[in-house]
C-alpha positions in Angstrom: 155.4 104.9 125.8 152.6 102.7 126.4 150.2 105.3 126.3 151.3 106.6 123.0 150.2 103.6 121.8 146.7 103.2 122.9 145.5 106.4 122.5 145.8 106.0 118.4 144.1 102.4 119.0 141.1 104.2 121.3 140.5 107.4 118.6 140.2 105.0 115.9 137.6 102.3 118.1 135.5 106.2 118.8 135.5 106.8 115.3 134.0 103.4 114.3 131.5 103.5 117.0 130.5 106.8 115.8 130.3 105.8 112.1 128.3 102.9 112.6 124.3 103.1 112.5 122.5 103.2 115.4 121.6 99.8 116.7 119.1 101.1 119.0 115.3 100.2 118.4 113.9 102.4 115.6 111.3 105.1 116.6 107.9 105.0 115.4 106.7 107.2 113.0 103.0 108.2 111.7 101.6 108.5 108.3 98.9 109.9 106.8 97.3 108.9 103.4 94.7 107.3 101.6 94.4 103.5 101.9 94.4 102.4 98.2 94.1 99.2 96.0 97.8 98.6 94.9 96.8 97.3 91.1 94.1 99.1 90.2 96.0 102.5 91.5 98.9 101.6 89.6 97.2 100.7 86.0 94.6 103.2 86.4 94.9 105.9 89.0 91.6 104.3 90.9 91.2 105.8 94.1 88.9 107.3 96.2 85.6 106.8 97.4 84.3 106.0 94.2 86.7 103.0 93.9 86.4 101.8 97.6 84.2 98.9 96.6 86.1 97.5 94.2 89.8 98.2 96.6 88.0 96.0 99.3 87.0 93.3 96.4 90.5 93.2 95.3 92.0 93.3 98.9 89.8 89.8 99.3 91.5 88.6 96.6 95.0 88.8 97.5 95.8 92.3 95.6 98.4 93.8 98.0 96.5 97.3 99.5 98.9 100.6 100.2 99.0 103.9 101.0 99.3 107.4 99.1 100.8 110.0 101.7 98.5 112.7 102.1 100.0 116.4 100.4 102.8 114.0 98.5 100.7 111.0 97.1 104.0 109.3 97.8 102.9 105.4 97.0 103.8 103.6 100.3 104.0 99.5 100.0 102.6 98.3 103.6 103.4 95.2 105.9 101.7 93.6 109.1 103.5 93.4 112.3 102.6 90.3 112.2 104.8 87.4 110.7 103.3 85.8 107.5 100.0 87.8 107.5 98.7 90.5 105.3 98.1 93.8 106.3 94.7 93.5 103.7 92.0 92.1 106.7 92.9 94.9 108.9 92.8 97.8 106.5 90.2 96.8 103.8 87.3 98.3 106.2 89.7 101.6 105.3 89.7 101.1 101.7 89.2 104.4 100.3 89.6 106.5 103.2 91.9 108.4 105.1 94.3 106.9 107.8 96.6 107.6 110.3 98.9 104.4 110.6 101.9 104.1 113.3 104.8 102.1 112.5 108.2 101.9 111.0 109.7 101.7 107.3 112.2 99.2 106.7 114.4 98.8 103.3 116.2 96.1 101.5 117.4 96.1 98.4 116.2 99.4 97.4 112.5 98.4 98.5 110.8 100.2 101.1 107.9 99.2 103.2 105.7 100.3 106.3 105.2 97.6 109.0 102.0 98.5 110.6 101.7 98.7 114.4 98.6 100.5 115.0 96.0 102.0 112.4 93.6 105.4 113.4 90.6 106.1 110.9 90.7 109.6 110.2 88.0 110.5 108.2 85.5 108.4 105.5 85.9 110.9 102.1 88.3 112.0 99.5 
């Protein structure tokens, strides 16, 4: 009788456990794309070479650089690993180019971002 009576209790404790998300570390994905001046790509379209000058001016003045995925051009908001510091300083020498950057995306409230944990320079040119 007992055992009638935990097995119910067990299936439904599986079937939660199951449901849940995963709470295991996520796994680190790579992206490729185009390092790009948030603003100026959203207003204007400006990327490219021929706007690297001006991404890296606007990058030392706060303006929030991203990423367009290479064969997408999905726009890709990014993040430092690093608590309260700007990605800008460690991509701005990227501005312009083509990247390889390892990391993770994270969402809240219907607002994704990349959190940067290592960045590979993949070639100088679009």
């Amino acid at each position: 009788m007992k055992r009638a009576y935990y097995l119910p209790i067990a299936l439904v404790i599986v079937a939660i456990a199951f449901s849940m998300p995963s709470l295991a570390a996520p796994q680190s994905v790579t992206v490729r794309g185009e390092v790009i001046d948030s603003v100026c790509f959203i207003k204007m379209g400006s990327r490219g070479a021929d706007h690297r000058d001006c991404a890296q001016t606007c990058a030392d003045n706060g303006i929030p650089l991203a990423m367009l995925v290479e064969g997408t051009d999905e726009f890709v908001w990014l993040a430092s690993n690093q608590s309260m510091q700007s990605p800008n300083a460690d991509l701005k020498a990227h501005a312009g180019h083509t990247v390889e950057l390892v990391g993770d995306y994270v969402e809240r409230g219907g607002v994704k971002i990349f959190v940067i944990e290592e960045i590979k320079h993949i070639s100088a040119g679009n």
